[in-house]
C-alpha positions, 0 to 999 in steps of 0.5 A: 460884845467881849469887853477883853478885846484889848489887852491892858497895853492897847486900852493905854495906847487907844487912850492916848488917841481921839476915840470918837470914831473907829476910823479917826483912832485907826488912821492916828495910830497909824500916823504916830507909828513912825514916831513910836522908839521902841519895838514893842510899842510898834508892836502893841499898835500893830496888834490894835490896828488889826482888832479895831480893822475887823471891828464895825464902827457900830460895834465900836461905837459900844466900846468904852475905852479907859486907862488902865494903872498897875500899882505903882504907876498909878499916876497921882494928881498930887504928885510934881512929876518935874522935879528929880530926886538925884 
């Protein structure tokens, strides 16, 4: 199975869901649509609903799923992210 299925901004969106099965991750996308603020992230959750739509749930079963980091927003353990420099 092509593993390039999901860009890098979908793999982060199925991330932030339960990923124990297809149909469970397909109906939370769903649901939190209406909570997303920005267009582009009602984008980025039309565009994975399409792809997990016209997957199997055997083929998905074979997917491994896992957050991807660019660069700097690398999230760092270490690091209080409560804290604001001004």
């Amino acid at each position: 199975m092509d593993l390039m299925l999901f860009t890098v901004e979908e793999e982060n969106l199925v991330c932030a869901f339960d990923t124990s099965s297809r149909t469970a991750l397909i109906n939370n996308i769903a649901d939190a649509m209406p909570d997303f603020e920005e267009p582009e992230m009602c984008q980025i959750a039309e565009s994975t609903l399409k792809i997990l739509n016209t997957l199997t749930d055997e083929e998905f079963e074979e997917l491994t799923f896992h957050p991807a980091y660019h660069g700097d927003d690398e999230v760092d353990a270490d690091v209080d992210d409560t804290s604001v420099e001004v």
